[in-house]
C-alpha positions in Angstrom: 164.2 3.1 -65.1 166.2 0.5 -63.6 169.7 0.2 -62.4 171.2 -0.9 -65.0 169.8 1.6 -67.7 171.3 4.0 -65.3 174.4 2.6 -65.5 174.2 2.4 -69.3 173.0 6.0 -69.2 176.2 7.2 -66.6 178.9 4.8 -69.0 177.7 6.6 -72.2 177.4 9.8 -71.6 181.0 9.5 -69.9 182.3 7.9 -72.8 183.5 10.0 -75.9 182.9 7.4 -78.4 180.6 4.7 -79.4 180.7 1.7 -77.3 180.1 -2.5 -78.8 177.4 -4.2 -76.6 180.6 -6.3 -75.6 182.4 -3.7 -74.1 179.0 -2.5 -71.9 178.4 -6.1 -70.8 181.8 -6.3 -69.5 181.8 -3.1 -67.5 178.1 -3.8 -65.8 178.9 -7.9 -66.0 175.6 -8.6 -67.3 174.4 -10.7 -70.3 173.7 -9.6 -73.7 170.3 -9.8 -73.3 170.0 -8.0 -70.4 172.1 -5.0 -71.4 169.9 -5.0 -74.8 166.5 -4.8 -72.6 167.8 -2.0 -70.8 169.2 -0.1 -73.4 165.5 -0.7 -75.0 164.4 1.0 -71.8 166.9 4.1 -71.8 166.1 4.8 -75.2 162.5 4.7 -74.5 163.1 7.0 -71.1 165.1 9.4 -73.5 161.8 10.1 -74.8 161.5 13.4 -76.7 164.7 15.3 -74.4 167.5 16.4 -75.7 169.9 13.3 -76.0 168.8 9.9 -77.9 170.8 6.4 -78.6 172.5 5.9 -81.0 173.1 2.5 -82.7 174.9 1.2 -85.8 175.3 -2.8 -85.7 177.0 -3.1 -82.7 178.3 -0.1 -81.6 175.7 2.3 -79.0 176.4 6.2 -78.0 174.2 8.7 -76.6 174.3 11.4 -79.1 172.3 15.0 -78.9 169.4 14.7 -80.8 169.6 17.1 -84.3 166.9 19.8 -83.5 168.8 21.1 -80.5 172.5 20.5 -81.8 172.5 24.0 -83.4 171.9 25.2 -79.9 174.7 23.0 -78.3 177.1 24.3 -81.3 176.4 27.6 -80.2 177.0 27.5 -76.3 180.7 25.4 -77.0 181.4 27.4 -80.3 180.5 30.9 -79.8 180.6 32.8 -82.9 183.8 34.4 -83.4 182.7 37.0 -86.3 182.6 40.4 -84.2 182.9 39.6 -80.6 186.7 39.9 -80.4 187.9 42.6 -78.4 190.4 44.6 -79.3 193.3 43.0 -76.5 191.6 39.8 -78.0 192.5 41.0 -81.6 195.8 42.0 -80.5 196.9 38.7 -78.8 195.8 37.0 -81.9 198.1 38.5 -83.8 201.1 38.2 -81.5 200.6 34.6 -81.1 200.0 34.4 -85.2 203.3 36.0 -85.8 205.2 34.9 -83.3 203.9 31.6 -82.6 204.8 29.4 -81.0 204.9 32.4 -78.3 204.7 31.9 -74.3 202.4 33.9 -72.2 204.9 36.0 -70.7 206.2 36.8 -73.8 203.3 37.8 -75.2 202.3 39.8 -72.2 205.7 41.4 -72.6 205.1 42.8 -76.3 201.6 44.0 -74.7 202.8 45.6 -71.6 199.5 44.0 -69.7 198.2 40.7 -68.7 196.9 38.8 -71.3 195.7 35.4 -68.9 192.1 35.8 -69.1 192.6 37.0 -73.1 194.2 33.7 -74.0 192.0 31.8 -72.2 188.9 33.3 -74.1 190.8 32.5 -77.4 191.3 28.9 -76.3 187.8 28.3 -76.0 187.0 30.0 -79.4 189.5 27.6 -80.5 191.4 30.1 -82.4 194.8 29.9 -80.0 196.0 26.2 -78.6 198.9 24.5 -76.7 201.0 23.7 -79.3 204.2 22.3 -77.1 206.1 23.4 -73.8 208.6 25.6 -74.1 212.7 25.6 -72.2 213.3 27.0 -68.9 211.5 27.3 -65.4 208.2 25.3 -64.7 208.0 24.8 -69.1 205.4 27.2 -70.0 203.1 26.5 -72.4 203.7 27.8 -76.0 200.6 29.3 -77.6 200.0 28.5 -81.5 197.3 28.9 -84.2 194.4 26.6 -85.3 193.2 25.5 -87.8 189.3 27.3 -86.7 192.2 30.8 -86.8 192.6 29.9 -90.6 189.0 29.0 -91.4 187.7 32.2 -89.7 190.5 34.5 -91.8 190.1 32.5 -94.8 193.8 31.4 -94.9 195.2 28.2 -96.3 198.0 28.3 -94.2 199.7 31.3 -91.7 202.0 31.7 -94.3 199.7 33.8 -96.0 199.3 36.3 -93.1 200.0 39.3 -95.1 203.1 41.2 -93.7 203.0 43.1 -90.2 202.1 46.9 -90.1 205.4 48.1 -88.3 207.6 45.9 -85.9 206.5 43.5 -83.6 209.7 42.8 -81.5 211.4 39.6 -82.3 
């Protein structure tokens, strides 16, 4: 594969959308035809592996090919259905009813640190940054998603059903 198709390959994969021919000519400053022969050539080299090119008209990504993007789903969306722990299951609910709710705050209602806990949630994509909240260094304040309300089967947090006894205010 030659330099270019490298380059193609690099600028793609980098890239989080599709790309116009255009807009890969200017960034390697080659001709149309040229960029078209080695895209040719990177989507031969692709082969059978695990990420193919794309194309519609004029616009080129490097996409994961179909029969391994249940696997890819998996490894960046693990399934959420049972594999909560029970501090996970309790900072979820904190941040649900109090939201939007800081760290410390949270870690105050649970009397232990909940870094590593809200972390795990973020990548689950049930908990996000939802804004920054007043006072020293703005910490972040912790809110729902909208993956919290598929996965409960909620149309909106509204529909929480009431707390079982106080959570402090």
């Amino acid at each position: 594969m030659d330099q270019l198709s490298r380059a193609l390959e690099a600028i793609l994969f980098s890239s989080n959308r599709a790309l116009k021919v255009r807009e890969l000519q200017q960034a390697t400053e080659a001709d149309r035809e040229t960029v078209e022969g080695a895209l040719e050539e990177l989507g031969q080299a692709l082969g059978e592996r695990g990420l193919m090119l794309q194309r519609h008209k004029d616009e080129v990504q490097l996409v994961t090919r179909p029969e391994v993007a249940a696997y890819v789903r998996r490894a960046l969306r693990p399934d959420v259905t049972g594999r909560l722990s029970a501090a996970a299951y309790e900072t979820l609910a904190i941040v649900a009813y109090q939201q939007p709710v800081t760290r410390s705050r949270i870690e105050e209602i649970r009397g232990v640190s909940c870094e590593s806990v809200l972390g795990n949630l973020e990548l689950r994509d049930l908990v996000t940054e939802v804004g920054r909240g007043p006072g020293p260094g703005q910490p972040k304040l912790y809110g729902t998603t909208m993956r919290f309300l598929q996965v409960l089967g909620l149309s909106s947090v509204k529909d929480l059903p009431p707390p079982r006894g106080a959570i402090p205010a």
